[in-house]
N, C-alpha and C positions, 0 to 999 in steps of 0.2 A: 687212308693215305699214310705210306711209312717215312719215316727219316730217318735218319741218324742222330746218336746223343748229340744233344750242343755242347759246343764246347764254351761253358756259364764263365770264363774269363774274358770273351770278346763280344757278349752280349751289347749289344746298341742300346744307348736310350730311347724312349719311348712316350706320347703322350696320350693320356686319356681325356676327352671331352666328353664332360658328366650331363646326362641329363635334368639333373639339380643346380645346373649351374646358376644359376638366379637367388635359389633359396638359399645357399651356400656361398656367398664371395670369395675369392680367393682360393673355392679349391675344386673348379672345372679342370682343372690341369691334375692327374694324377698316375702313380705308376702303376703298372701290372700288378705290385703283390700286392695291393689293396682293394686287388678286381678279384672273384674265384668264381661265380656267374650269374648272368646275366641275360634276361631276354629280354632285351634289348637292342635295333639294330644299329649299325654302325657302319664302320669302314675302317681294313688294317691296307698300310701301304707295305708290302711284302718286298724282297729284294729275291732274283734268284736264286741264289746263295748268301751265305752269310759272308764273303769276304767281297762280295759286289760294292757298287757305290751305290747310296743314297739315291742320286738321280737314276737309277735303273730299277725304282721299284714300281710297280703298279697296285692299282686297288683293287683290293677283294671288300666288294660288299658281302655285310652278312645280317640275318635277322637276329641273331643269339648269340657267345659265346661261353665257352668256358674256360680258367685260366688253371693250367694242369703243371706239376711239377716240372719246367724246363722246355714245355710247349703250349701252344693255344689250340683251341679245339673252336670250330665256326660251325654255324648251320646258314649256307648259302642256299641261292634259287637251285644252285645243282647237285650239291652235296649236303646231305645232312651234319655230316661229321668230316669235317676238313679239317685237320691237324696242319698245324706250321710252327716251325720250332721256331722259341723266341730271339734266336739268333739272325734270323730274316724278318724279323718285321721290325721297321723306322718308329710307325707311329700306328697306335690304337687308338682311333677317333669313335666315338659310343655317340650319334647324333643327338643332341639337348631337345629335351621336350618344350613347347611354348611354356612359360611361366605364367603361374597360375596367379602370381600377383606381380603388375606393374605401377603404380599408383605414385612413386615419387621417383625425382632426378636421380637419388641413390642406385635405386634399382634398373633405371636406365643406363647411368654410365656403366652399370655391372652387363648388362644387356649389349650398349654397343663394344664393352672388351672384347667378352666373344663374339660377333658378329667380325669386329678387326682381327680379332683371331683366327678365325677361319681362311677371313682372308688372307692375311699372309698365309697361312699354311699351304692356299692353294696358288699363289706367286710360288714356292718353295717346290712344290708340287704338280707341276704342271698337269701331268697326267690324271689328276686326281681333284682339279680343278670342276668338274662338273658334278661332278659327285656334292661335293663340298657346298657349292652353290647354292645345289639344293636342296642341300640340307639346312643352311641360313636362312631359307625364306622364308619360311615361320617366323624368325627371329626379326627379320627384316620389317616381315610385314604386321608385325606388336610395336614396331620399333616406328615405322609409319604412325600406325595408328596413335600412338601416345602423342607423337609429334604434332601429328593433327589434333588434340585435344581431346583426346578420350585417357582412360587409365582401365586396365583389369583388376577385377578383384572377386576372389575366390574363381575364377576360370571365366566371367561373364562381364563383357567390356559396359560402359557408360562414361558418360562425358564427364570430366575432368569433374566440370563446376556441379553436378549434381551428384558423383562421387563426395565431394568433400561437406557440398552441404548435408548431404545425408550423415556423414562423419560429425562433422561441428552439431548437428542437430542433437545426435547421439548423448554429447558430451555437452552438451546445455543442458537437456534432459535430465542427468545425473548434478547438474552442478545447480539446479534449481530449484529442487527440494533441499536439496544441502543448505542451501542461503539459507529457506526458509524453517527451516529446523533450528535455523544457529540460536544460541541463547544471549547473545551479546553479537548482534549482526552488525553494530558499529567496532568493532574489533577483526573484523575477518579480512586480511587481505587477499586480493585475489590476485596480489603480484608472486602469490608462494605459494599458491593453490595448482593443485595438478593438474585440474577440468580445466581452466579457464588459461594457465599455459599450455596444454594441447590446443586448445582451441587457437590460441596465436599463433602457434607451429602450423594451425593448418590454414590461417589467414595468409601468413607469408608465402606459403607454395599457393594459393587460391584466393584472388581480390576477393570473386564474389562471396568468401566467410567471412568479412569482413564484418557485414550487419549482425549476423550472428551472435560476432565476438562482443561489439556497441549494442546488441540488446540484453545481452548478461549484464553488461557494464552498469546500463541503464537500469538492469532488473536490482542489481544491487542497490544502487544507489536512490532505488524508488523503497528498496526497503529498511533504508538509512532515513530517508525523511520520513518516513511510516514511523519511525521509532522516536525521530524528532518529535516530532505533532504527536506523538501521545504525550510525550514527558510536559508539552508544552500546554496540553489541552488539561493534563490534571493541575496544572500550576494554575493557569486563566481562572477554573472552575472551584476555587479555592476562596470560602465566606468570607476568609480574613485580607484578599486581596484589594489594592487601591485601583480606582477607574484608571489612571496614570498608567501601573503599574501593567495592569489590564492591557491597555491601549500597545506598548510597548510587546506584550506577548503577541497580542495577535499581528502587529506588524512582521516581526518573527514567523507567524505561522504565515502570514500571504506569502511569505519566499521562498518555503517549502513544499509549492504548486500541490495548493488542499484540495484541487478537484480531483486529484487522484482517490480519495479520501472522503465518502460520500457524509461523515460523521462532521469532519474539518472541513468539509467545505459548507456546509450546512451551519455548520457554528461563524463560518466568517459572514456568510450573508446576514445570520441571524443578528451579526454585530452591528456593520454597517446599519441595515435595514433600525435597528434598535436605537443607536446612535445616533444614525437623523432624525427620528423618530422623538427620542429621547430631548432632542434641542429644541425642535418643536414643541410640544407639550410641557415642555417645560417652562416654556415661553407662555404658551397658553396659562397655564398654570398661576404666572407671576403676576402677565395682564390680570387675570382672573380675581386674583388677591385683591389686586387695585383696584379695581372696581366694589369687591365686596365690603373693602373700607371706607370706600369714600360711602358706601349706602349704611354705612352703623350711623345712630341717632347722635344727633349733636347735647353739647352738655344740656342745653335747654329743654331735650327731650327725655332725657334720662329717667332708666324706670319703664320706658315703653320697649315694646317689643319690635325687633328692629323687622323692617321692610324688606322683600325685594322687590328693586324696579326691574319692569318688563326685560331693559337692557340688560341687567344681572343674571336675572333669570333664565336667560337665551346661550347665556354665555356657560353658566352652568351646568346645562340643559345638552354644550357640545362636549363640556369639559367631562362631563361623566360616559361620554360616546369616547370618546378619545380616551380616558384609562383604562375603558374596558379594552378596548382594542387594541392597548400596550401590554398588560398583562395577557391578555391570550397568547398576543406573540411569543410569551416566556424567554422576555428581554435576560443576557446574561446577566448576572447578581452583580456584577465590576461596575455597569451602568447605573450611575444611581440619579432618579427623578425622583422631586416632591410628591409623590406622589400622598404620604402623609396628610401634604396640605393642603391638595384635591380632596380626598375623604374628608375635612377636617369643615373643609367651606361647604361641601355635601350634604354633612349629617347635619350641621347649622341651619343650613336652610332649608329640610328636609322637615326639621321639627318646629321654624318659625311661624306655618300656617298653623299647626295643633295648639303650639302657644300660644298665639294670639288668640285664639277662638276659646280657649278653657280661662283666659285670663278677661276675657271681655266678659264671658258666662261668670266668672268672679268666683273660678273653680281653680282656686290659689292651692291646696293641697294636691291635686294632681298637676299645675302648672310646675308645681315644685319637682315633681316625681319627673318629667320632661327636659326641666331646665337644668338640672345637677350634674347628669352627666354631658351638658353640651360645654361645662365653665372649663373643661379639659381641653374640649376641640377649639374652645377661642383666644385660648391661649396661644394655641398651634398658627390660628389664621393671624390673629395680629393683634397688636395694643390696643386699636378702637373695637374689636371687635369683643377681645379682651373685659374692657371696660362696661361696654352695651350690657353683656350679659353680668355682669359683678352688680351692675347697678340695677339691674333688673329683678337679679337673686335678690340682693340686699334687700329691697320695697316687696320682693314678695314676703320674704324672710318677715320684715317687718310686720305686716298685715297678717300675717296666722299668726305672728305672736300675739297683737291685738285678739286679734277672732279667738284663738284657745286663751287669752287671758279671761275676754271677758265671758265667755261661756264658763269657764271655772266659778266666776263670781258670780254668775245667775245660780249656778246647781248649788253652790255651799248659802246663797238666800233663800233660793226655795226649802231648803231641805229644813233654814229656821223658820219657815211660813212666813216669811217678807217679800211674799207674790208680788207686789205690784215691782219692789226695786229688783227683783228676779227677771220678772216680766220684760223692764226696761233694759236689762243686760241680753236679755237672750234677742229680742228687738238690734241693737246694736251691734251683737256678734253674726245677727243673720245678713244685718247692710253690707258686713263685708263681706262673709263666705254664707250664700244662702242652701246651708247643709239640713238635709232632710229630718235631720235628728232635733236638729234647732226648731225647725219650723213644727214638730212635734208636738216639742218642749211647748214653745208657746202657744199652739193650741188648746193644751191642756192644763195652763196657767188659766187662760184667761174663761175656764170654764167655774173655776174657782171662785 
């Protein structure tokens, strides 16, 4: 198709509708010299001539153009190569392709400009009105659908609320190793953090991220008390700590909800569980005590080897069931129970049947060997008990001095041949300690 030069001083303005117009704001609108080609279809509104009006143009659809020095060059359904000099065409409309992401109001209100764009154009246009139409209904019908509760993204629609949680998931994801990497996670805020401000950007355009954003929150915040309850579990587990001081931590660690925490929560049962524990037995303990004094020998018996009654015995008998079964618990060390003086009325009465029995046999050197180390443990139990065994030691004490005095004095007569005053010493040291060596001695005297 030929024309004549245009004459480029009475050239008409012109608008281009970009198929980018979504991905681009503000520049669906643009001029010819920024077009040179395209295949891409459209629609130019042509005039007869260049010195016609406006409302005398109609529309040439086309699939392709080209933009050539001073004219346009189209490939319609009937010409391949349609020239029309740019002095006859109003406006070059390039139909917009559906956008390939719709996902917030920004990109909507850019969505309904052109959409209103068109429309005026085709009020302006009458002739050119159906064309135009249908070329929005793409637009229209992305524009529905958003409306209705879906969003596009990368070309493939889903509903709003499982678009955004897929998003906020995205960026929980990245922001939860982070927390957990931090090396001072009570230092991180997450009001200047980039993950967890996305994540709020995308709660406000979508309620349902909402949990999302309140489970990061919570994630931090569970690893803020994670950091509490250690500091607080090495401070409790600490030799040099007071039960008081103790007591006060772990109130501390109950408010830092330790069930998260299968270490801290394990230690707070263990407390409790230990501390009632702890006040019973303790109790038992003190009963126990009392009893054990009131059963030490009165001064009138002094020097015997003290008794237990049946009732002591019983008591004892629970009292060593109940420390075993407070130590296994592996009470915290902040708890402290007598436990001292459990053992201490234990070992006492533990060695009063041996004693008795090697002191009645009048086996005073091994009653000694028995009795020596209990004057520790009765110190522990109490005053009368204390005393029992002081007065006890003291008359054995006594009696082997006797017994080794007077065997010294039988050996240094025999050895001058004064057998019978020998005889009568070794006799005497055997009434008290009848030791095998004695009763030897004097069989062999009195062979003499």
């Amino acid at each position: 198709m030929s024309f004549s030069s245009p004459r480029f001083g009475k050239f008409l303005p012109f608008t281009v509708l970009s198929c980018w117009v979504l991905s681009s704001p503000g520049t669906w609108a643009q001029t010819a010299d920024t077009q040179r080609g395209r295949d891409k279809p459209g629609m130019a509104l042509v005039k007869p001539q260049a010195w016609s009006n406006e409302d005398q143009a109609s529309a040439v659809e086309f699939f392709a153009y080209s933009d050539h020095s001073g004219y346009y060059e189209f490939r319609t359904a009937k010409y391949p190569n349609y020239q029309v000099p740019v002095s006859k065409i109003v406006k070059l409309v390039v139909y917009p392709d559906s956008p390939q992401s719709l996902t917030n109001a920004e990109q909507r209100a850019t969505l309904q400009k052109t959409i209103e764009e068109f429309a005026a154009l085709a009020t302006r246009f009458p002739s050119a009105a159906r064309q135009l139409a249908k070329a929005a209904e793409p637009l229209k019908s992305d524009a529905a659908k958003y409306d209705g509760g879906s969003v596009k993204d990368g070309g493939q629609w889903l509903l709003r609320s499982t678009y955004y949680r897929q998003k906020a998931a995205a960026l929980a994801d990245l922001l939860r190793p982070e927390l957990l990497s931090a090396q001072k996670i009570k230092e991180v805020d997450l009001t200047v953090n980039q993950y967890f401000l996305g994540l709020q950007d995308l709660a406000k355009a979508e309620p349902s991220v909402k949990p999302v954003v309140e489970s990061v929150r919570s994630f931090h915040e569970s690893l803020v008390r994670k950091n509490d309850r250690e500091e607080l579990m090495a401070q409790i587990n600490s030799p040099t700590i007071t039960f008081d001081q103790a007591t006060e931590l772990v109130k501390k660690l109950k408010a830092l909800q330790p069930r998260e925490d299968a270490r801290a929560n394990l230690y707070v049962q263990s407390w409790d569980t230990a501390v009632a524990n702890a006040g019973q037995i303790t109790k038992q303990i003190t009963d126990t005590q009392a009893q054990f004094e009131s059963a030490m020998p009165t001064p009138d018996d002094s020097g015997k080897v003290p008794a237990i009654p049946p009732e002591l015995a019983s008591s004892l008998d629970k009292l060593a069931a109940s420390a075993k079964a407070f130590r296994s618990g592996s009470p915290p060390p902040a708890i402290r129970v007598p436990l001292q003086l459990a053992d201490a009325m234990l070992a006492c009465a533990g060695k009063f049947p041996d004693l008795g029995r090697q002191i009645e046999a009048r086996e005073f050197l091994d009653a000694k060997v028995s009795l020596d180390p209990l004057t520790n443990q009765a110190d522990i139990v109490g005053p009368k008990t204390s005393k029992a065994l002081a007065e006890l030691q003291k008359k054995l004490n006594s009696d082997i001095e006797k017994y080794q005095n007077l065997r010294n004095e039988a050996k240094l007569l025999a050895e001058n041949d004064k057998i019978e005053a020998a005889l009568e010493k070794y006799q005497q040291a055997y009434k008290i300690i009848p030791a095998k060596d004695v009763a030897a001695q004097i069989e062999v005297l009195k062979k003499q």
